[in-house]
N, C-alpha and C positions, 0 to 999 in steps of 0.2 A: 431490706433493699441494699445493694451493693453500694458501697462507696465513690465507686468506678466501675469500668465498666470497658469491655475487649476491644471496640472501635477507640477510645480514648489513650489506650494505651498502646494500640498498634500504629496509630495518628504518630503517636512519640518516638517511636521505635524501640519501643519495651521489646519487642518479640527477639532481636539481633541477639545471635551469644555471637561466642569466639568460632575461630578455625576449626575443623574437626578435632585435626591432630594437638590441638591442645586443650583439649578438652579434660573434665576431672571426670572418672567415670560413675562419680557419687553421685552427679547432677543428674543421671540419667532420667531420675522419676520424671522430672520436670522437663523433659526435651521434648518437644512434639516430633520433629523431623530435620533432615541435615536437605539444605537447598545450593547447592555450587561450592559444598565443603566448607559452610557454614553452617551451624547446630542454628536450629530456631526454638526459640523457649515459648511450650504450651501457656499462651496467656489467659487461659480458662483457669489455667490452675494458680496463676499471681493474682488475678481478680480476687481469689477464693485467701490466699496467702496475706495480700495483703489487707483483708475484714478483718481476718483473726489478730493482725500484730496491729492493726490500728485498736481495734475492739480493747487489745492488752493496755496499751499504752495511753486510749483515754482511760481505766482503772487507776495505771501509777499516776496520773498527774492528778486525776481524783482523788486520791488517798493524801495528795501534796509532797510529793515525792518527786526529786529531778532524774529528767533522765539526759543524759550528755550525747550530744550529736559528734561523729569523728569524720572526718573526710578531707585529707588532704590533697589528694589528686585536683588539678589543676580548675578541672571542668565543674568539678563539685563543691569548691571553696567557696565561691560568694551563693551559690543557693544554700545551701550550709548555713553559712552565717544570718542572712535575711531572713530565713524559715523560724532558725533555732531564736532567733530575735523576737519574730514575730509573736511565738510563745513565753517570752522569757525563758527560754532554758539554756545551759552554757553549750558551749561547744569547740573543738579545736580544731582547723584547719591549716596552722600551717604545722611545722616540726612536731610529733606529736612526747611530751614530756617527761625523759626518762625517770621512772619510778612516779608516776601520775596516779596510780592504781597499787601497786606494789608496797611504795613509801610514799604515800598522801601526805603526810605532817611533813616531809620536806618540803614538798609544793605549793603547799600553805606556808611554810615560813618565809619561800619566795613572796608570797602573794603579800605577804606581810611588808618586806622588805622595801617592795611598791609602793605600797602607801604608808609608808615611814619617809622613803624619796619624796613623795608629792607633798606630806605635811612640812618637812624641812626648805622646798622648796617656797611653800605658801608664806609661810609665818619668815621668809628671807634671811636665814639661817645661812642658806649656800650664797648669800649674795657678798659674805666676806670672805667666799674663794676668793682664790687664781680666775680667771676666763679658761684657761685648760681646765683644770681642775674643775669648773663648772658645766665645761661642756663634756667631758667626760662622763659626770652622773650624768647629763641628760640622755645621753648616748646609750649608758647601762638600762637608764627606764625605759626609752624607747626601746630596746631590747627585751625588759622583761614585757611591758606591754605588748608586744606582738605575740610572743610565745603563749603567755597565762593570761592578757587579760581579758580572753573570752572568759575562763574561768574564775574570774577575781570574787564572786559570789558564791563560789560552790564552796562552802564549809565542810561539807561532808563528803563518802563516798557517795556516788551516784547509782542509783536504784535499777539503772539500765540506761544499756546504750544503743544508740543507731550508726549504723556502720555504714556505710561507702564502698564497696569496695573491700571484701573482706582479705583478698591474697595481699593488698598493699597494706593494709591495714591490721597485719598478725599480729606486731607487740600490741596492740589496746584490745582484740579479745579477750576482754579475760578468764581467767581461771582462779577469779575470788570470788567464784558464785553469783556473781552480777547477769541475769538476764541479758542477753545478745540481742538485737534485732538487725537484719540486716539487708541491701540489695545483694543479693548473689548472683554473680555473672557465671556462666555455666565452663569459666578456665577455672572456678572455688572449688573449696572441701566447705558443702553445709555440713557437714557433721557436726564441728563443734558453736553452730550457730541455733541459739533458741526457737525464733522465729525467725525462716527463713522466707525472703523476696523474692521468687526468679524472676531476674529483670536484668537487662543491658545496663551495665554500669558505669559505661563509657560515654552513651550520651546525655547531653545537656538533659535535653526536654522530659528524658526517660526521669531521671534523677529528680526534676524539678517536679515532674506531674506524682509521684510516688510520695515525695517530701510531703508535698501540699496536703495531699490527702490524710498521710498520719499524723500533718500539725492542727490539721481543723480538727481529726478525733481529740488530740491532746488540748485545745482551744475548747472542747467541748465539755472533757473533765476539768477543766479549772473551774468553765462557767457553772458548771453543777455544784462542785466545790465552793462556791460562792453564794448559789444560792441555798447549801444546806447549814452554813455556817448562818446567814442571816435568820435562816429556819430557829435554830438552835436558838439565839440570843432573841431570838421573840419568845419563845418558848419559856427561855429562865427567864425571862422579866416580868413574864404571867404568874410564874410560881412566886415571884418574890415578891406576885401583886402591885404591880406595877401598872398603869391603867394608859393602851394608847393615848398620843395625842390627840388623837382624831375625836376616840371615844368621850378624852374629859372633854372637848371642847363642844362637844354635842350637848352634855352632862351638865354644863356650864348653859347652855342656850336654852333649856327645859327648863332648870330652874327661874331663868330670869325672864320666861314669858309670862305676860300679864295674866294675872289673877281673874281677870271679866273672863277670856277667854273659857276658862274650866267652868265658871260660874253663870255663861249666857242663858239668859230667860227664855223661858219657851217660846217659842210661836203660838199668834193667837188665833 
C-alpha cells in the first residue's frame, strides 16, 4: 500500500513545477503536461518516487545510521526543523556550513568550541570578565548555536541526506558518496540526485506533506530498531541462562504451594 496517495498530494499542490521557459530538460520524465506555460508534474509518478526513497530511508535509520535534513529556503525551515526533530535526526536550515561535508573535523571542533563556551559559562569562569567581554562570548555562542546547533550531535558523517530544493541547495549535494534524496522541482538537474521527489518545492503544504511521510517511514525503522535490539538482549540472557522474571516468579509459586494440594484423597 502506498504511503500517500495522488488526491493528497494534488490537495497540496505537489503537481505545480515552474514556467516552461525555465524548465531543466532532464525533468522531462516526470512532467505530465504544461497548463498556461506552467510544466505540471505527473503525481502518479512521485506517489511511486516517494515509496521507494521512504522504503530507503526507513532501512538507514534501521541500520542506526543518521541521515541530515538540508533546507534553507524560507518556506522550508521550520517544517525542516519540527520533522527532522520529530525523529531525532540533525538538520541545517539556516547558512548551510562551509566545509560541513568536505572538512567535517573542522565543524566538530566548532561544535566543540560550543560546549567548552556553555561549560565556562556554567562552572562561572566568564563571570570574572568585563560585561563587554561577557557579552561578546554570548554573542559568539549565540552565533555558533544558530549555525551548527541543529548539528551539535552528529559526530559523524551522515549516511544520507534530504534536500529541499536541490538548485538552492548545490554546495550540500554531495560528492562523498553520501546517498541524496531529494524534492526536485522541475527548474532541477535530478541527475546528480539518488532518490529523486517530483514535487513543487516552493510550497508550504507540498513540502510538509512529503516530510511527514518519509519521517513516519524513518519513525518506523527506529521503532523496528528497537524492537530488535530488545529481541537480541532477551536472546543473550537465555544463552547465559538467565531465567525471566516472570518465569522465576511462577517457579517460585509451584514450589511454595501446599503439599495436600498434590496429595488430596480420592473421592469416595
Amino acid at each position: 500500500m502506498a504511503r500517500t496517495d495522488f488526491d493528497s498530494l494534488l490537495a497540496a499542490g505537489a503537481h505545480f513545477g515552474h514556467l516552461k521557459r525555465k524548465w531543466n530538460p532532464a525533468m522531462a520524465p516526470y512532467i505530465f503536461m504544461e497548463r498556461n506555460g506552467i510544466h505540471i508534474i505527473d503525481l502518479h509518478k512521485t506517489v511511486a518516487k516517494i515509496d521507494q526513497a521512504a522504503d530507503a530511508l526507513k532501512q538507514i535509520a534501521k541500520s542506526g545510521k543518521r541521515i541530515l535534513f538540508v533546507g534553507t529556503k524560507k518556506q522550508a525551515q521550520e517544517i525542516i526543523a519540527e520533522k527532522a526533530q520529530s525523529v531525532g535526526m540533525p538538520y541545517v536550515t539556516e547558512r548551510w556550513p562551509g566545509g560541513m561535508l568536505t572538512n567535517f573535523p573542522t565543524i566538530r571542533k566548532a561544535v566543540k568550541k560550543m560546549a567548552n563556551i556553555d561549560k565556562l559559562l556554567n562552572d562561572g569562569t566568564y563571570d570574572k570578565l568585563s560585561k563587554r567581554e561577557n557579552l561578546q562570548i554570548r554573542r559568539k555562542r549565540a552565533k555558533l548555536e544558530k549555525n551548527l546547533g541543529s548539528i551539535a550531535d552528529l559526530t559523524r558523517l551522515p549516511s544520507a541526506l534530504f534536500v529541499v530544493d536541490v538548485m538552492k541547495e548545490h554546495i550540500a549535494v554531495s560528492r562523498l558518496g553520501i546517498p541524496v534524496f531529494a524534492i526536485v522541482d522541475t527548474n532541477s538537474d535530478p541527475r546528480d540526485i539518488d532518490f529523486v521527489i517530483p514535487a513543487n518545492d516552493d510550497a508550504a503544504k507540498s513540502i510538509d506533506l512529503i516530510l511527514g511521510v518519509v519521517c513516519n517511514a524513518i519513525n518506523e525503522g527506529l521503532e523496528e530498531r528497537k524492537v530488535e535490539k530488545a529481541d537480541q538482549e532477551a536472546n543473550a540472557e537465555k544463552k547465559e541462562g538467565k531465567v525471566p522474571a516472570v518465569e522465576a516468579e511462577e517457579e517460585v509459586a509451584e514450589e511454595a504451594a501446599p503439599a495436600e494440594e498434590a496429595e488430596a484423597p480420592a473421592a469416595e
